[in-house]
N, C-alpha and C positions, 0 to 999 in steps of 0.2 A: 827410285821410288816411282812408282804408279799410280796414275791418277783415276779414279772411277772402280777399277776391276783390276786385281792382280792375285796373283796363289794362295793368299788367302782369302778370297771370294768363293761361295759354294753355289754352284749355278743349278737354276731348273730351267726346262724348257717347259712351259705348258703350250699342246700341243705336239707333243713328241712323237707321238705313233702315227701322223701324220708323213707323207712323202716328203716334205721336204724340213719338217722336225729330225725328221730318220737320217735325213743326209747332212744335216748341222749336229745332228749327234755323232755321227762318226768322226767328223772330221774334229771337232772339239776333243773327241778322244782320242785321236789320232795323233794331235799337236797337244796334249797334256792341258788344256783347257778342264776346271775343276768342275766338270758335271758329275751333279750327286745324284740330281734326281729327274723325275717327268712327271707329266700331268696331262693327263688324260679322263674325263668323267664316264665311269665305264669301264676302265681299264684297267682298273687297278692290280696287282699281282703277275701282269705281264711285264719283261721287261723290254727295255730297249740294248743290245749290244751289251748287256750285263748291267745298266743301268734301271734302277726300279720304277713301276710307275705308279701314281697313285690318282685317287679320286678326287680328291682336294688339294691344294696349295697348302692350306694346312696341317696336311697331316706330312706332308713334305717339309715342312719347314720344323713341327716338331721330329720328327723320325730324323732330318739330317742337319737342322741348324742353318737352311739355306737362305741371302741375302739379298739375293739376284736372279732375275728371270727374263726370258725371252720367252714372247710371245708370238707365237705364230698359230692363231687361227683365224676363221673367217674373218670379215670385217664387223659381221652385225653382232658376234660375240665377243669381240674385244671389249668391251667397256667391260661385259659381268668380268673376265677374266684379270682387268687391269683393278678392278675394286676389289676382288678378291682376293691377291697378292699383294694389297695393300694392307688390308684388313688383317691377314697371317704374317701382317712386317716386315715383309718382301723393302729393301731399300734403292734399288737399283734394280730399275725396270726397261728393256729396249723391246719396241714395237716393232715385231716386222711387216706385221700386215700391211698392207693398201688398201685404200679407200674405206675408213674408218669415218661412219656421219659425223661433221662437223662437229654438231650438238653433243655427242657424245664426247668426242675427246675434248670437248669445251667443261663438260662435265669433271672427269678423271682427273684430266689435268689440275684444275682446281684443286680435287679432294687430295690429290699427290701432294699438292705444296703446304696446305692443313696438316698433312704425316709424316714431313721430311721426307718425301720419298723421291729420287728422283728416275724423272721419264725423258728416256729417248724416244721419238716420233711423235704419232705415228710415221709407218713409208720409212724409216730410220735403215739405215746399213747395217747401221750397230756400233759396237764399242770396242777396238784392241789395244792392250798393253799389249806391245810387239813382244815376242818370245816369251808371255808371264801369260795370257791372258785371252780368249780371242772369245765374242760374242758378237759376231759380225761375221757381213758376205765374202767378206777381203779374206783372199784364201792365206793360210799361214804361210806356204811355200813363195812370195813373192814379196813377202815384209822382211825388213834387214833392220836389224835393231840399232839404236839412234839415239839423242837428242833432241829431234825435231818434232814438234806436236803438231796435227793437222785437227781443227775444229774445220766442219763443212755442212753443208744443207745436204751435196749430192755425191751418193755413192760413187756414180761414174767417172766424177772430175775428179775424186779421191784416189780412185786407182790412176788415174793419167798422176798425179802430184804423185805417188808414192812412186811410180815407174823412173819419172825424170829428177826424186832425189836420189833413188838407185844409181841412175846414169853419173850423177856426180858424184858419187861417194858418200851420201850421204842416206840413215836411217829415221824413223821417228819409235819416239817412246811410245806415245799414247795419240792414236787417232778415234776421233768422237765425231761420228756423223748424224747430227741431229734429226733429219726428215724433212722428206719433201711437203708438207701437206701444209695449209693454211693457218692451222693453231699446231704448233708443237710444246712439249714439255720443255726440256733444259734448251737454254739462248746461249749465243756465242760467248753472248757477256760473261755468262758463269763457268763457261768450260776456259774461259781467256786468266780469267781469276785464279782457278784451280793450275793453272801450267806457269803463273807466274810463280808461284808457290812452290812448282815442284823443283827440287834440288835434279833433276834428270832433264828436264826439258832445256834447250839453251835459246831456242828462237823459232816460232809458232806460223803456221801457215794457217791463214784464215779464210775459207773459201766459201763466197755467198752469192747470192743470185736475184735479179728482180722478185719484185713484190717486198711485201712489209715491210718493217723500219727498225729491222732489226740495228741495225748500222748506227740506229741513234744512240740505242744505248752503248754498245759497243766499243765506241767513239770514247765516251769518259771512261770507259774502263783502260783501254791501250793508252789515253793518255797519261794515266798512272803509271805505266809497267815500264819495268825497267830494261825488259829482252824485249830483240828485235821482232816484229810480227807485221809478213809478209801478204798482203789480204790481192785476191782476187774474187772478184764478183764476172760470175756471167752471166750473157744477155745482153751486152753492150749494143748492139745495134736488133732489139726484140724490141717491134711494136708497141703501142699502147693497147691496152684492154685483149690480149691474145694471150691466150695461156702458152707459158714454153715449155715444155716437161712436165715437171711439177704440178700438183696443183695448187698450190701457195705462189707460182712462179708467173706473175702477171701485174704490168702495171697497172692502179689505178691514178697516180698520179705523178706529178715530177718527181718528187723525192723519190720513188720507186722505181727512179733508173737505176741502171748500172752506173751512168757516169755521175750520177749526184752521191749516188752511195761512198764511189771511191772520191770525190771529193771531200766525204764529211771523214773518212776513215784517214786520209792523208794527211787533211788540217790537226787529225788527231796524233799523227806522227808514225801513223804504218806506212809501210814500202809497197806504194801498189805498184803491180803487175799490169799489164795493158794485155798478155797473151800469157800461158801457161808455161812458155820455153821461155817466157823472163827467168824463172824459176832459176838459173842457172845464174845468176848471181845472188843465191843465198849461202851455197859455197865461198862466192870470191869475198861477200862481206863478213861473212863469221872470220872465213881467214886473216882478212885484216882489223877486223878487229881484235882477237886476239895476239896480234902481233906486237 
């Protein structure tokens, strides 16, 4: 079972006639990812790769019943297009834009949690159910299906984590990368929730990075769960007040290290990582634990 998005999800892109909507639409139909439809204002009656397009969100969502959207346009039209897809029932929203104003997604996000809706990002990777699912930049051809869940902030250290549980023999179910940006929709805490729950997951990698305090809450959540979850945070040795990547990824205070973070996630009883090739003993523990 699948957490967020699986074969019965019906995906839109709005934004699809765009370059790089056109190259997330092929590949999602390439790998059997369930796109129904696209959205484009203007466009309507053209398709994508066989795929329809329309003028609204909702006349996509009447015409194919869809649940889910990826949004890939500008930064300064993402908020009408995330209110819009809300509005037409849209339940499962992943952001791919960058730099999206603050205000705005401070906005959205809000009005999301008012309509059960939930939001990856903005600045988000996106969302895979390995071989069921794929609405994200993590190309299908390099996921090996699994057990293991990855919640993360950053796309990049996702692909480094999926490569080195490849290396060991090991796949994930469901990876959820939430976004780099300052305010995001869905927190570690509620993707940590969902993976203890799911009967497919058996032990979660959680990967975070300086700035905010997400860790706080996080922290009471893993101390609940009853599978093992593996957290690395990076930045461990990043300045104070210097953005690292991200725009979310900057200290302003002690808590907003690396190493206070993995302090607070440890006392909560996660396996921290000091380097990303620890990784290699999520292997040798599952094994003995099930022994």
């Amino acid at each position: 079972m699948a957490i967020i998005i699986n074969s019965d999800s019906k995906v839109i892109i709005q934004g699809i006639t765009g370059k790089v909507g056109k190259s997330f639409a092929e590949r999602m139909l390439l790998y059997f990812t369930p796109l129904v439809a696209g959205v484009t204002p203007g466009k309507e009656g053209q398709d994508i790769l066989g795929v329809p397009v329309f003028n609204s969100v909702q006349k996509a969502v009447n015409l194919t019943n869809a649940d889910t959207s990826l949004i890939i346009v500008q930064p300064k039209l993402v908020k009408q297009a995330v209110l819009e897809a809300i509005d037409a029932g849209i339940k499962v929203i992943v952001i791919y834009s960058e730099g999206v104003p603050v205000h705005d997604s401070m906005e959205f996000i809000q009005y999301a949690k008012l309509h059960g809706t939930m939001i990856f990002g903005p600045n988000s990777a996106g969302v895979v159910s390995t071989g069921i699912a794929n609405i994200s930049d993590i190309h299908d051809s390099i996921l090996k299906p699994g057990n293991i869940g990855i919640v993360s902030r950053s796309g990049t250290l996702t692909y480094e984590v999926i490569e080195m549980l490849k290396e060991n023999g090991l796949g994930t179910s469901t990876v959820a990368c939430l976004g780099g940006d300052p305010i995001v929709g869905v927190q570690h805490a509620d993707v940590l929730r969902m993976f203890e729950n799911d009967p497919d997951t058996r032990a979660v990698i959680y990967v975070g990075e300086i700035g905010g305090n997400d860790e706080i809450s996080s922290a009471s959540v893993i101390r609940q769960m009853t599978k093992p979850v593996f957290s690395y945070i990076a930045g461990m040795y990043a300045p104070e007040d210097k953005r690292m990547g991200h725009a979310g990824a900057i200290i302003s205070n002690e808590s907003e290290t690396a190493a206070k973070k993995q302090e607070i996630l440890k006392s909560a009883g996660a396996i921290t990582l000091k380097i990303l090739t620890d990784l290699e003993q999520v292997s040798t523990k599952l094994s003995v634990s099930s022994s």
